[in-house]
Backbone bond lengths (Angstrom), bond angles and torsions (degrees), N, CA, C in turn:
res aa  C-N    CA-C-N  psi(-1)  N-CA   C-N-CA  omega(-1)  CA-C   N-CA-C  phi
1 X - - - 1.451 - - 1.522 108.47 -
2 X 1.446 127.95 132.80 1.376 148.76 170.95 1.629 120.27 -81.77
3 X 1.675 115.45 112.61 1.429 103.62 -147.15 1.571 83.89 -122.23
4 X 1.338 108.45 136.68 1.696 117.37 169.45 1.403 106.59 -108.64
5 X 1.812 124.75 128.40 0.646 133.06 -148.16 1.784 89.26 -145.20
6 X 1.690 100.11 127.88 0.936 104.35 -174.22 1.703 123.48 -142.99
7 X 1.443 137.20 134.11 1.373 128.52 -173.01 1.509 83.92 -141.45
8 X 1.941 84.23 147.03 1.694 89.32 166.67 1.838 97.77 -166.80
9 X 1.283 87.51 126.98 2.024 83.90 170.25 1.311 114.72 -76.59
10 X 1.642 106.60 153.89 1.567 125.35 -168.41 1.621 104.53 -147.26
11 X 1.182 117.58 157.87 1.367 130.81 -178.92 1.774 113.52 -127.91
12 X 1.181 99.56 42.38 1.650 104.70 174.90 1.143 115.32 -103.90
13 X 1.666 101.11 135.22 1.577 108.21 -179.44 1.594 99.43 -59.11
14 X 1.735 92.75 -172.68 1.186 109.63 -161.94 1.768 87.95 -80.26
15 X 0.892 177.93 -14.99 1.731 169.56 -31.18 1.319 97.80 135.10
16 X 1.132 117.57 -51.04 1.818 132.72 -163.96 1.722 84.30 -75.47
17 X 1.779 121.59 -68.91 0.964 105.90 -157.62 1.768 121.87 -57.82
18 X 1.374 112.27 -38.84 1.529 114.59 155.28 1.322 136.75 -32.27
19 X 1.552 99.09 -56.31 1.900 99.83 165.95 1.192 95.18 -53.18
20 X 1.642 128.71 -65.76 1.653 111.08 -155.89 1.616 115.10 -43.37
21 X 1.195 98.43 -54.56 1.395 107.58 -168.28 1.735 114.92 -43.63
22 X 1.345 84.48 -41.92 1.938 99.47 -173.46 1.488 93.30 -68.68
23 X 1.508 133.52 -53.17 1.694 108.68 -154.74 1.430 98.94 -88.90
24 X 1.703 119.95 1.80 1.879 116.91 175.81 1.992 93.42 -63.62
25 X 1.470 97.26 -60.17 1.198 117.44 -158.40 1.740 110.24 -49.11
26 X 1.668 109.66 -32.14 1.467 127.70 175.81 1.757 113.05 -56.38
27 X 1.413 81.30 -54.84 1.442 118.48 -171.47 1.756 97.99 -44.78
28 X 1.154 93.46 -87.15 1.899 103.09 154.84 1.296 103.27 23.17
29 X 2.005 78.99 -117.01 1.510 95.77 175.43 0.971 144.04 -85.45
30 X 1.709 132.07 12.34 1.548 106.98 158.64 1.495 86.72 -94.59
31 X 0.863 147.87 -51.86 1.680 136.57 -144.28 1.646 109.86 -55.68
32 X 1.444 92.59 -48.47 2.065 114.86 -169.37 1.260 95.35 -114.76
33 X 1.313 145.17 16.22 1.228 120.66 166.04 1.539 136.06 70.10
34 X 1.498 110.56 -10.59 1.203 146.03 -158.41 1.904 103.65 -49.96
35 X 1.010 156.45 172.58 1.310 156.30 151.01 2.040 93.87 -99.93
36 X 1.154 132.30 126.00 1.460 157.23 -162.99 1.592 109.57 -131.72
37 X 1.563 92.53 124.91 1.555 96.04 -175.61 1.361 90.76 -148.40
38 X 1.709 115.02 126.27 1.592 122.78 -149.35 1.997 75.74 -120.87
39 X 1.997 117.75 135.08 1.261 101.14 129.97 1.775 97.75 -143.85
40 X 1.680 98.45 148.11 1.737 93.53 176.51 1.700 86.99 67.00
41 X 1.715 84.53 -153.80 1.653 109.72 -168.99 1.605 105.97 -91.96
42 X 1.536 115.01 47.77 1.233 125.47 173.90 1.585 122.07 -119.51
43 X 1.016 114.89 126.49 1.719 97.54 158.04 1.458 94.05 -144.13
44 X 1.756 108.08 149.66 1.191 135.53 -173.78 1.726 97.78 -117.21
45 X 1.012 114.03 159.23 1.297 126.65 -179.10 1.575 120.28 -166.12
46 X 1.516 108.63 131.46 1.501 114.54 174.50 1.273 122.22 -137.04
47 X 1.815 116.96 111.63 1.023 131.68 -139.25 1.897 93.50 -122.26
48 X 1.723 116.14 178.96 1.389 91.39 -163.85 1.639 75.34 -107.74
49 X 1.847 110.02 133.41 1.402 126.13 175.51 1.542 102.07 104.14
50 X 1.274 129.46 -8.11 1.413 124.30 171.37 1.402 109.73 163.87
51 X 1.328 117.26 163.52 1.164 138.13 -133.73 1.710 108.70 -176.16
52 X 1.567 117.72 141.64 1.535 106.73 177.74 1.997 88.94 -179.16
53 X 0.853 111.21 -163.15 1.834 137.67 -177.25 1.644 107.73 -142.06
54 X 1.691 76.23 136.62 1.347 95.24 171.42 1.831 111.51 -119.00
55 X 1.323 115.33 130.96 1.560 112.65 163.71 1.307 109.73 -155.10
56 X 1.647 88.83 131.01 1.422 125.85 174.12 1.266 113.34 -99.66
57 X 1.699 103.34 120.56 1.652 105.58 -173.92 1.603 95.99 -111.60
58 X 1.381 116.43 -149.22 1.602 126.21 -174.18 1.540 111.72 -63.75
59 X 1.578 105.42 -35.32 1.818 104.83 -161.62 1.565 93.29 -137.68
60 X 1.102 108.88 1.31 1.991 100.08 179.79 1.448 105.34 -154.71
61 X 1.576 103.19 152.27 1.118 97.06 179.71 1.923 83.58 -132.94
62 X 1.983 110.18 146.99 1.349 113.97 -163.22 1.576 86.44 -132.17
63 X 1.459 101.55 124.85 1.690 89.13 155.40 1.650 115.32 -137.11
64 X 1.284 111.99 174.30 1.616 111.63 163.82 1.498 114.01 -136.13
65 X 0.798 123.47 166.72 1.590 132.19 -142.92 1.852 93.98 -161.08
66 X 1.008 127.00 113.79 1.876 153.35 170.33 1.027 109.18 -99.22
67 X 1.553 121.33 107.13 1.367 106.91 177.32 1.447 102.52 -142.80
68 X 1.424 102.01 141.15 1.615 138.22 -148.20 1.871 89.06 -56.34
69 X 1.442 85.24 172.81 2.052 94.89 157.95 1.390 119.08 -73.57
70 X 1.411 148.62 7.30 1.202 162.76 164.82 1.520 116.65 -80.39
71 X 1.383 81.56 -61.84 1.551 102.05 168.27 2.002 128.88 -64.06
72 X 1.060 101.22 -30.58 1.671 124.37 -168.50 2.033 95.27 -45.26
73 X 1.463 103.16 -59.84 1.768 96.81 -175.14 1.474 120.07 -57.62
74 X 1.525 116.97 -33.60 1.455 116.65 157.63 1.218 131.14 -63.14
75 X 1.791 128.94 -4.72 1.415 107.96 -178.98 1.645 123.57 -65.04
76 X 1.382 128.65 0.20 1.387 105.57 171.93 1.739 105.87 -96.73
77 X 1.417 133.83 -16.89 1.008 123.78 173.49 1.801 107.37 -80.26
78 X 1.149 124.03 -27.71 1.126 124.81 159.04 1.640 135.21 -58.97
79 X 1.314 98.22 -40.55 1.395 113.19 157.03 1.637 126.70 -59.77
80 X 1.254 107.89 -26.51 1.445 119.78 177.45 1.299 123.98 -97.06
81 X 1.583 105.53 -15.52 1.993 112.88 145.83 0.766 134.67 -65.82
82 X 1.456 123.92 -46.36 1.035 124.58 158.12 1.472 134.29 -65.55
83 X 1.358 107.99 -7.52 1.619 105.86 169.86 1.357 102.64 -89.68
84 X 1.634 135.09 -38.02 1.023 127.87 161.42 1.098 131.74 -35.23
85 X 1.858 127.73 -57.69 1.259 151.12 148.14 1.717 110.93 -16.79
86 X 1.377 117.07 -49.19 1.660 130.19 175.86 0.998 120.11 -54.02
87 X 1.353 118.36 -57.32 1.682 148.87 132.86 1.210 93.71 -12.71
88 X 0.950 122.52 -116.68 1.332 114.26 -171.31 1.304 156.64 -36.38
89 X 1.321 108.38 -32.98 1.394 121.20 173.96 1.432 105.19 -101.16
90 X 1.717 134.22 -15.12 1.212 121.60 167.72 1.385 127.88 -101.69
91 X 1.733 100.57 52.15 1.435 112.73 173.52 1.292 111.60 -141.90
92 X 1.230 111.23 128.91 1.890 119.64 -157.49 1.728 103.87 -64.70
């Protein structure tokens, strides 16, 4: 299994970090289909070809990302959505 592993500092209030969390968690499942299970500054997710957690605390947000044998030839374009995705949603 092919694991994307990810840290990045952020400066979002506590409001900011909630929206994020809510449109990651959206994002999820309608976009990927994913099954999403939110607690605190967590969400877990299991999607078909990979699966991982996301948590956003006060000053960082860490995630990892598992992705199946289907998935394995996409991890650098995958890797680069999700840094995009960071970009984006971790700016107030």
């Amino acid at each position: 299994m092919s694991v994307i592993r990810l840290s990045r500092r952020h400066q979002l209030d506590q409001a900011a970090q909630e929206a994020a969390l809510e449109r990651l968690a959206a994002h999820l499942g309608y976009a990927l289909g994913a099954l999403v299970a939110r607690e605190a500054g967590t969400i877990q997710f299991d999607g078909k070809g990979f699966s991982g957690a996301v948590t956003l605390d006060a000053d960082r947000v860490v995630g990892e990302v598992r992705l199946g044998l289907m998935m394995r030839p996409l991890k650098g374009v995958i890797t680069r959505e999700i840094e995009a995705g960071l970009d984006h949603y971790l700016t107030d």
